[in-house]
N, C-alpha and C positions, 0 to 999 in steps of 0.2 A: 183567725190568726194563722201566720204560714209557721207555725212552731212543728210541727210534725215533721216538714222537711230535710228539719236539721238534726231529725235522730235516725238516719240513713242509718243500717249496719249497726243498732245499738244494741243486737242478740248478739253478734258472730262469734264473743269469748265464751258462750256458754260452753261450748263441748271442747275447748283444748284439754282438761286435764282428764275428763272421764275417757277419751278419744285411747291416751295416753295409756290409762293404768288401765282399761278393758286390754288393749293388748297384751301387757305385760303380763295378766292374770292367766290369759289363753295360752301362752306361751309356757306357763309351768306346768301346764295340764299337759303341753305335747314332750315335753320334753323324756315322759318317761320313758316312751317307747323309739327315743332315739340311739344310736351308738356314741361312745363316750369321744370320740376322734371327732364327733362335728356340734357335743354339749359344748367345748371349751369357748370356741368361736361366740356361741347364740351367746352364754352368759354375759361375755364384752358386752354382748345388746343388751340385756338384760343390767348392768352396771350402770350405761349411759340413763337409759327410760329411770332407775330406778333415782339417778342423782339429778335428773327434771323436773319427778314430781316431791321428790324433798326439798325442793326450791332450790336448791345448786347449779344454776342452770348454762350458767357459763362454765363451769368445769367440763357438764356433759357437751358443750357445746367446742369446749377445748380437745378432749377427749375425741369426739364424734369428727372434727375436721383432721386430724392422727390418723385415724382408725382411713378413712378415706385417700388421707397421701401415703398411706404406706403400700397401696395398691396388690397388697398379697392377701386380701380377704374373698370369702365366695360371695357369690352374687345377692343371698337372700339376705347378708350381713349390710354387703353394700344399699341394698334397698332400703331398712329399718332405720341406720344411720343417716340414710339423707332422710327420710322423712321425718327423724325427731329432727335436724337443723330446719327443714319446713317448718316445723311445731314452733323453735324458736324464733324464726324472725317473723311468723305471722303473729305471735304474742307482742311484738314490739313494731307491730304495722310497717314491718319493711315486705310489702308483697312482691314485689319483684324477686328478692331472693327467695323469699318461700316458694312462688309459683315455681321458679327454676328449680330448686329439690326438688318439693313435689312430682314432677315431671321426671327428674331422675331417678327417684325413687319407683318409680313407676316403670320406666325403660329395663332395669335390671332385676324388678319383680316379674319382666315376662317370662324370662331364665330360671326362673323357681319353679320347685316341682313340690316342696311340701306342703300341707296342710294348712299354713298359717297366712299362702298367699291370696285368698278370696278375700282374705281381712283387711290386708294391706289394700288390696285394691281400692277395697270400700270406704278404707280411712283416707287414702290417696284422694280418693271423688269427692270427699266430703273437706277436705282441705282446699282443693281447686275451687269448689263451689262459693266457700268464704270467703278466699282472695277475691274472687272474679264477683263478689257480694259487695265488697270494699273499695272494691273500682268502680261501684257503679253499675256492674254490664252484668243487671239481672237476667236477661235471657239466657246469659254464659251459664251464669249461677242454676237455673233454673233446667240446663241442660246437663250440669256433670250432680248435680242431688237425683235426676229419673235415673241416669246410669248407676249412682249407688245404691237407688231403689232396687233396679233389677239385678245387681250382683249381688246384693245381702237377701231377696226373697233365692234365689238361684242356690247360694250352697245356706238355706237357712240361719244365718245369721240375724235373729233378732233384734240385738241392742243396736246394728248398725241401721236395723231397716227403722227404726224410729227415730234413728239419728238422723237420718233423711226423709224421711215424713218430716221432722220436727223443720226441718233447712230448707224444704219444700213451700210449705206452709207459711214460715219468715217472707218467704220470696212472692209469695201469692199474696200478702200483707201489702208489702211496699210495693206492687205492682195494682193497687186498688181493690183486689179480688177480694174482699171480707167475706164473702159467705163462702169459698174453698179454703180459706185461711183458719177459721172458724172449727170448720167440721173436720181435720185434720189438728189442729191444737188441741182439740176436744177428744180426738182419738186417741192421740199421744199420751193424755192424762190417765189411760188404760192401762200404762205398761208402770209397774209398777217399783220396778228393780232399778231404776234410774233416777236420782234425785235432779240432776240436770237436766236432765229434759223434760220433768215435771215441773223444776222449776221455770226451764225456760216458754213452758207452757202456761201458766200461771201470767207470767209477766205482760206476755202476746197478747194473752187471750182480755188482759186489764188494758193495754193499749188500745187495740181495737174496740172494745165498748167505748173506750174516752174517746174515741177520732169517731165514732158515732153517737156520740152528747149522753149516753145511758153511763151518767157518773159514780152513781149508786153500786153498779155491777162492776165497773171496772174497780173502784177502790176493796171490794170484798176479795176478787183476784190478786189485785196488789199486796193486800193485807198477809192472803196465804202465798205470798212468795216473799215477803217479810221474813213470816213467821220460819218459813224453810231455811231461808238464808241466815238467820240469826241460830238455827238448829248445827246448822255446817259449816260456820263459819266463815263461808263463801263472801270476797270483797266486792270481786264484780258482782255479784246477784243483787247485794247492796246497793251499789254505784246503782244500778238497772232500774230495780225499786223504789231508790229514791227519786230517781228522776222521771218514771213517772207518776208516782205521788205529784212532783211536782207539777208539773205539765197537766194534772188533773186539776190541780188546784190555778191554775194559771185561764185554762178555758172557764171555768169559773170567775174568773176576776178577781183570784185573792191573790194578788199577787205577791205580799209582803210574807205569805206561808209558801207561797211556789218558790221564792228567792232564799228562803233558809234551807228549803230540801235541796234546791240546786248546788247552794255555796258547803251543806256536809257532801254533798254525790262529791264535788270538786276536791274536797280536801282526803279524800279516801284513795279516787281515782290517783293522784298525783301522788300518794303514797306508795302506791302499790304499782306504780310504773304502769298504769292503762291508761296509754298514749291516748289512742283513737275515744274510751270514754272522755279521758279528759277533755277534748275538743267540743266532744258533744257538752259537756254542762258547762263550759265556757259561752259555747251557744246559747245555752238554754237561760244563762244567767243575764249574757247579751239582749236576748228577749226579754226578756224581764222591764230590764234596765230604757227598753225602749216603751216599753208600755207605763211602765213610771216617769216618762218623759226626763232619764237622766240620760242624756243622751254621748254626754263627754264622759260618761264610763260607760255606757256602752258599745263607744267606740276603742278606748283601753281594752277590754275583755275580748271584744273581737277580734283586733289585731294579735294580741298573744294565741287565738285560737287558728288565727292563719297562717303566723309564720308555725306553727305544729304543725298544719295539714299540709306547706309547702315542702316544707321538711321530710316528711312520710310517704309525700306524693301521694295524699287522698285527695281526689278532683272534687268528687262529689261535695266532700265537707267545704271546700275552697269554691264551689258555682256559688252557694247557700250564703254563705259569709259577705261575699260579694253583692247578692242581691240587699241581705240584712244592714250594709253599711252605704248601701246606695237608699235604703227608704231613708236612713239617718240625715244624710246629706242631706237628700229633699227636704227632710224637717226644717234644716237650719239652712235653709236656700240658698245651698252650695250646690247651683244645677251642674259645672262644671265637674266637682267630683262625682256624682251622682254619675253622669253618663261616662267618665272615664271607667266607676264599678261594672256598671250594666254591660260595657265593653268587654273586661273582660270576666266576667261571668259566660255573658256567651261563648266568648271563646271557649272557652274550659266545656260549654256544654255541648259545641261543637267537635269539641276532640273526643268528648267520651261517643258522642255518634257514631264518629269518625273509625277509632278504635271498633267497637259493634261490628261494622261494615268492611274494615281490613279483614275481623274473624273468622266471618261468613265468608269473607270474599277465599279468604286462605282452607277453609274447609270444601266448601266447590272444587279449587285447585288440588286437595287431597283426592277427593271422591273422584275427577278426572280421569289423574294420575293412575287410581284404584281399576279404573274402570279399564283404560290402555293398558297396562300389566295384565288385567285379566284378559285381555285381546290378544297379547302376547302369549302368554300361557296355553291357549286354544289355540293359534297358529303355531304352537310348537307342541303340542300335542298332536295336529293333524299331521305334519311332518312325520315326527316319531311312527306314527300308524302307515304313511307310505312308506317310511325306510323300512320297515317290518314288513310290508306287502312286496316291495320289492326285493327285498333278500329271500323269502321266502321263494319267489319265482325265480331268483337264482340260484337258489339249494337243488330247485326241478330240472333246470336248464344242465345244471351239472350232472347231477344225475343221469340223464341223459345222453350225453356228451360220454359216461363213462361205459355205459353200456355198447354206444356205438364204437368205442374203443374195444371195445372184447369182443365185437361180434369181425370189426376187422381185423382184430388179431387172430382171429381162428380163419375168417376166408386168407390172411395171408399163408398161413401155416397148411394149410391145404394147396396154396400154389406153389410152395417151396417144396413139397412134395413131388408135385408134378413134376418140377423142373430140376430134380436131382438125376434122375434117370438121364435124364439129356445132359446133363453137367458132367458125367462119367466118358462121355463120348470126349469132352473136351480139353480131360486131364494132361493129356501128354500136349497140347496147344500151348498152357496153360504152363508146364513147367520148361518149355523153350522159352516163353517170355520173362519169366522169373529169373533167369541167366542175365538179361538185356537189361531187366529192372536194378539187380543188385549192382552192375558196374556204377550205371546212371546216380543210383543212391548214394555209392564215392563219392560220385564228383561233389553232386549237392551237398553232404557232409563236409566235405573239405572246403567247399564257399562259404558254409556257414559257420566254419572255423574262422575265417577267415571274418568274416563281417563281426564276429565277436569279440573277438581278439582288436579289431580299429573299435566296437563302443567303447569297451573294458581300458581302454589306454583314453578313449575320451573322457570318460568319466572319472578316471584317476588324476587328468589335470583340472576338471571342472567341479569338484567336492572341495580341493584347498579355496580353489575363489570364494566358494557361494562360501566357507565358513569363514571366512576374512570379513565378506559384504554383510553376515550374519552380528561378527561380534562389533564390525562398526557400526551396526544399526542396535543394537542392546547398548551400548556407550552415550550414542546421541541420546536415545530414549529415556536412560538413568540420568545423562547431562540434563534433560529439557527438563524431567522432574523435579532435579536439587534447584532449577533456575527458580522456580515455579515456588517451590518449598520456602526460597529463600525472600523472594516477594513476598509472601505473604507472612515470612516471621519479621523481613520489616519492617509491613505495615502496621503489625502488632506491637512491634516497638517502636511507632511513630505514635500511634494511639495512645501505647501506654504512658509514653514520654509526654505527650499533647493531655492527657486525664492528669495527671502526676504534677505538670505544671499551674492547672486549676487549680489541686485542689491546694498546693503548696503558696497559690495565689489568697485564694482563702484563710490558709490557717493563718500565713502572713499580715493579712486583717486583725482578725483576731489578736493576733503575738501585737501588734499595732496600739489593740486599745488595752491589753495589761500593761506596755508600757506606759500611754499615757494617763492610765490611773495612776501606776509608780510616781508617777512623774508631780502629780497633779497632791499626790499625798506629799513629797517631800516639799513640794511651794505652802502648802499649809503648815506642815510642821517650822519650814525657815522663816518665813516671812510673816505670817496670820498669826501664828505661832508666839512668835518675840514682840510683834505689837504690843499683843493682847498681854502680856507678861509685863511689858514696860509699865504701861495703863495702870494695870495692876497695881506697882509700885510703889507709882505717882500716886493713885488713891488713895491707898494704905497712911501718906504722909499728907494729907491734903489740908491747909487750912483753908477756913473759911474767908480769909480776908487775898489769899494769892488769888486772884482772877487771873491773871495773866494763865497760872498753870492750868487753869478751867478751860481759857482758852484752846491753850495748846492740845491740852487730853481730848479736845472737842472736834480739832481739828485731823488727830490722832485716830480718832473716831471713826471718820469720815472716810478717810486712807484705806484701815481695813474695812470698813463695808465696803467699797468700790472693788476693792481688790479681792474681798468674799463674793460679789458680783461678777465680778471676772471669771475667777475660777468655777461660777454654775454656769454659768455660758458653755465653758469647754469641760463639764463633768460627759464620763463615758457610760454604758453605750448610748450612740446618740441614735442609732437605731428602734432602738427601745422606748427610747424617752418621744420619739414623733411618730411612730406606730406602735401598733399593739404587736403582741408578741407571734400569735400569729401567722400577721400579713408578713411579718419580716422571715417566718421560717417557710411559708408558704414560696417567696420570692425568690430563699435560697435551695429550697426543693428541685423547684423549674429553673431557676441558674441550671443548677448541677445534671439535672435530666437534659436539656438542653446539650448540653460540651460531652457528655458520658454516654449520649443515644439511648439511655435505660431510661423505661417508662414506670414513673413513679407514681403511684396513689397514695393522697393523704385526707386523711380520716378523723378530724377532732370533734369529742363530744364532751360537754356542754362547752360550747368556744367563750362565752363571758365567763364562765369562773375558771377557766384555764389562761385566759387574759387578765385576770384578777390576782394570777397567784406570784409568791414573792418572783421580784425582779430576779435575785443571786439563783432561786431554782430553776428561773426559764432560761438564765444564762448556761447553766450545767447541763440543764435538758437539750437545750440545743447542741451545746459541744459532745454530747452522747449519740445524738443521733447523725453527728456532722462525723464523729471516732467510728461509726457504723458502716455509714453510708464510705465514707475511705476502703474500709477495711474489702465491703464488697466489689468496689469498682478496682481494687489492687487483685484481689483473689477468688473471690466467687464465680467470674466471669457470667456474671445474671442481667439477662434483658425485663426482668420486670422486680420492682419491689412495691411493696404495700407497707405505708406506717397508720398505725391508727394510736391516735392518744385517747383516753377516757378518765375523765376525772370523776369516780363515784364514791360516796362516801369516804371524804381523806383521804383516797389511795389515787393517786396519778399512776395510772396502767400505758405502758409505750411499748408495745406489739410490733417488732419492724420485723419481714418478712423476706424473704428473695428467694428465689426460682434456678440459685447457679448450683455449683459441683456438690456444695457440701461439703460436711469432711465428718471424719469418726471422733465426737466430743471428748472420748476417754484416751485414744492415743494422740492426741492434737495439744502440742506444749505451745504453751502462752507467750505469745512476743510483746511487743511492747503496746502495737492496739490494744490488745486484752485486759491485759494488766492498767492502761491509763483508766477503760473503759470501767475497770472493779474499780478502782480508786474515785472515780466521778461517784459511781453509785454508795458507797460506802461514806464517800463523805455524806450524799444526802440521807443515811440512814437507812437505804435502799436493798433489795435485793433484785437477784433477775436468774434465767434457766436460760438454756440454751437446749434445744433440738435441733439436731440436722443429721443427717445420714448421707453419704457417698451419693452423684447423683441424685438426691432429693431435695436439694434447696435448705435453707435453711432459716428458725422462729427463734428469735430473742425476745423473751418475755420479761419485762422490767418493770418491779411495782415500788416507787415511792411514797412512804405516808410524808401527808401534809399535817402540819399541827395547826390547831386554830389558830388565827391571829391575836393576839393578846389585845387590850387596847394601851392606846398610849398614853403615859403620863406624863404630863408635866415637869419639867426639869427645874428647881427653886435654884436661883442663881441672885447676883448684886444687878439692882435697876440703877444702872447710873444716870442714864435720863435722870428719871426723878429726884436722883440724889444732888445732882448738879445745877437740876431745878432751886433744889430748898439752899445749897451753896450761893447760889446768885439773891435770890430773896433774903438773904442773912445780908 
């Protein structure tokens, strides 16, 4: 049976939480010997990791993306905080965002100088390794667990280097290797200080004997990682063990004992939000259900298993599904489904190739790049060594040069000796010419009065022009800028007036259908209204023997049902009533992003019970995010917003986010947005927080409880049918 396929990545949650609190532990051990100006910072860290592992995980998760936009932390804070949001969204199989922390977390841990960064790096590689485990792309996987091999043997860290032996070993498993898979699980059960990775040894090491038929030894392993997990109260280790208890009993042929283990693994997993487990005993129950030849629930079971894996974007669980529900088909010789699955199965198996092969191809283009830099670096190093060899021989050359200057300055001074003797002969020559010289110097002095005297009157009419041509060139300049200035404060009040008209297009909708509710209430109260009151009446005084008034009240009857049909015809919104709630907010999202140029992201989870919930609350939720989204595109001046709804236990969570000015919560008085926007929320019994900061964008956080639905009773009223009935028969 291809059952083993479909437990791809069924260790990966062994090590989130011990990953977690080993840091935390290490971390109060350094703290002692640090100064109290950079304890206050780590403790924040210390807060987040600490409300992750008491299962608070969205607080630290709320907290941790804070700590991140407030952009005034140092770098070893920055790194901790993205890697516990790695922790969270690899726990809820979003790898795409875990892999991007992890990565940042890792960028700003190169920046760190203290003691605690060998650890991060370690938990960093072991985190990459999982992701890139869950994709599928074990080679990946199999490359960043040896890198945290050699960083955790490098500054001796222990617990990590069995953390990756243990990730190693997983990877040698699913890639066929049982006897390296083997004697590395077998190692790992050495280290004694870790109940997670004994357990996640146990479990392996009961797989692997059952994918090689020695069923006897694999349930003895299963049994002691039972027995662990019920010690620790560990869910996942449960989920793990039970499934494969099952899966033992399954290659076995007991199938009706493999389908109980599978359906409690499924009711635990789905308790405890393990997404990715859950998929797998959906799978595994899937299997089952084909080998019992039920095959119209095993195609139900499958299907809930792939829109999960589509969702999460795991390939690997979606190729497996696909093959599983293509044998289904061929059972029931539906060849055309069948090759539509096997279609795209391949594809999917072709994109995880595909991926492989961009990785490689993008690390070659690193190692390249590596290698030309380091080319560069030597050609500029050999440089530096000539410019040093050639100054140097011009330091000589000077030298040189200075000496030859002193040695001609002493043969000069030796011929100006010489020739003093003979310059005495010549004195009285010498002061006849001095007489001829100094008239001559007049004259020149008096020219050169004179050519002074014509700049100096030049340059006293040519300084008023140039500052004439000066100040009319500063005028134009100031002119061209206010032209410039004023252009674009048009356009921004073309725009504003062009956004403004939208959204006034909008509310005008809206204000549209409370009137024709008004409208629609006062046709019931006049007209449906006084029928139904006549009716009444007439009843009240009816005999038996009037037909004629049976008639009429029959005919009365009639009138307002037609007329109660009419008005559901035009009952409001009509939005609502022919789409789900929504496709209709999803529409007026892209409307508004559309006309306002701001790129919106919208985020609902679970969309069938948030499309389940009362009409009048999706009506208010929408007018709240519709009160929001105004408010930004009036003031925020934001090119990006994000809304996420989440409906978990009773509480509708509405998260709308944007990227504009901000503003200071405590001196920012309430206009009339504000104020509608507390009054929507308070009717629904609601509260919500506000974050923003100047410059930082700004998080409105709105949680709604929902109450159950009550069920509906029965309203006991007068059946005049029937009555009218026994009237005629009399």
């Amino acid at each position: 049976m291809a059952i083993w396929s479909g437990r791809l990545y069924l260790l990966i949650f062994i090590f989130f939480s011990f990953g977690l609190q080993a840091q935390i532990e290490t971390k109060k051990k350094t703290f002692i010997s640090r100064n109290p100006a950079k304890i206050k910072e780590d403790k924040n860290t210390l807060a987040l990791y600490d409300l992750y592992n008491k299962g608070e995980e969205k607080k630290a998760y709320k907290k941790g993306h804070s700590i991140l936009k407030s952009g005034t932390v140092e770098n070893r804070v920055l790194a901790r905080t993205n890697l516990l949001l790695a922790y969270y969204f690899n726990k809820r199989a979003i790898i795409d965002s875990s892999i991007y922390y992890t990565h940042q977390a890792l960028k700003f841990n190169t920046a760190v100088n203290d003691s605690l960064k060998s650890r991060l790096f370690s938990l960093g590689y072991n985190l990459l390794a999982i992701n890139y485990k869950k994709r599928g792309l074990l080679n990946e996987s199999k490359k960043w667990h040896l890198k945290g091999i050699e960083a955790s043997q490098k500054y001796n860290e222990t617990n990590l280097f069995y953390t990756h032996t243990h990730g190693l070993a997983q990877t040698y498993s699913e890639l066929g290797d049982y006897d390296n898979a083997l004697k590395l699980f077998k190692q790992c059960l050495e280290y004694k200080d870790d109940n997670e990775i004994i357990l996640g040894s146990y479990i392996n090491i009961g797989d692997i004997y059952s994918k090689l038929k020695d069923y006897d030894n694999a349930n003895i392993f299963y049994k002691k990682g039972k027995v662990l997990c019920e010690k620790t109260n560990n869910n996942q280790g449960r989920v793990i063990v039970l499934l494969g208890l099952g899966e033992n009993y399954q290659l076995q042929n007991k199938s009706q004992e493999a389908l109980k283990m599978f359906q409690e693994a499924l009711a635990i997993a789905d308790k405890s939000e393990l997404n990715q487990l859950s998929i797998v005993s959906r799978s595994s129950i899937g299997d089952t259900y084909i080998s019992l030849k039920k095959y119209n629930e095993a195609k139900l079971i499958f299907s809930e298993a792939l829109q999960k894996s589509v969702y999460f974007g795991l390939l690997q669980n979606q190729s497996y599904i696909y093959d599983e529900l293509r044998k289904i088909a061929i059972q029931q010789d539906d060849y055309k489904s069948a090759y539509s699955f096997f279609e795209k199965s391949t594809h999917i198996k072709d994109s995880i190739n595909n991926l492989q092969k961009i990785k490689e191809i993008n690390e070659l283009e690193v190692k390249y790049k590596t290698a030309q830099k380091q080319k560069e670096i030597e050609a500029l190093k050999f440089e530096n060594e000539a410019r040093k060899l050639t100054l140097a021989n011009q330091e000589e050359a000077i030298k040189n040069m200075i000496l030859q200057e002193e040695i001609s300055k002493k043969n000069n001074e030796n011929t100006i000796l010489a020739f003093q003797n003979s310059s005495n002969k010549k004195r009285n020559e010498i002061a006849l010419l001095k007489k001829d010289q100094q008239l001559k110097a007049l004259e020149i002095n008096q020219q050169k009065k004179m050519r002074w005297f014509t700049v100096i009157a030049f340059l006293v009419l040519l300084i008023p022009i140039m500052g004439l041509l000066f100040q009319y060139y500063k005028r134009f300049k100031v002119q061209r800028l206010l032209n410039i200035k004023q252009a674009e404060v048009s356009s921004q009040k073309i725009d504003g007036i062009l956004k403004e008209q939208e959204l006034e297009l909008i509310k005008a909708s809206i204000r549209g259908q409370d009137k024709e509710r008004k409208r629609i209430s006062q046709e019931l109260h006049d007209s449906i209204g006084g029928n139904l009151a006549a009716i009444k009446l007439q009843v009240n005084h009816l005999n038996a023997s009037d037909f004629s008034t049976i008639q009429r009240i029959s005919l009365q009857l009639d009138e307002t049902y037609q007329q109660v049909r009419n008005l559901s015809h035009t009952l409001l919104p009509k939005k609502f009533s022919q789409n789900n709630f929504l496709e209709v907010l999803e529409s007026y999202l892209k409307n508004i992003s559309e006309a306002s140029k701001i790129k919106i992201s919208y985020i609902p989870y679970p969309k069938k019970e948030i499309n389940e919930l009362d009409e009048n609350i999706q009506i208010e939720v929408f007018k709240i995010i519709q009160e929001l989204l105004t408010n930004t595109i009036k003031h925020a001046k934001a090119s990006e917003v994000e809304i996420q709804l989440n409906y978990i236990e009773n509480i509708l969570n509405v998260m709308f986010e944007d990227n504009g000015i901000g503003f200071e919560t405590k001196n920012n008085s309430k206009g009339i947005g504000f104020i509608n926007l507390e009054n929507r929320i308070k009717k629904l019994n609601g509260s919500f927080a506000i974050d923003s900061k100047l410059k930082r964008g700004s998080i409105f956080n709105i949680e709604i409880p929902i109450a159950e639905p009550k069920p509906k009773t029965k309203i006991k009223g007068i059946d005049l049918k029937n009555q009218l009935d026994e009237l005629k028969s009399n």
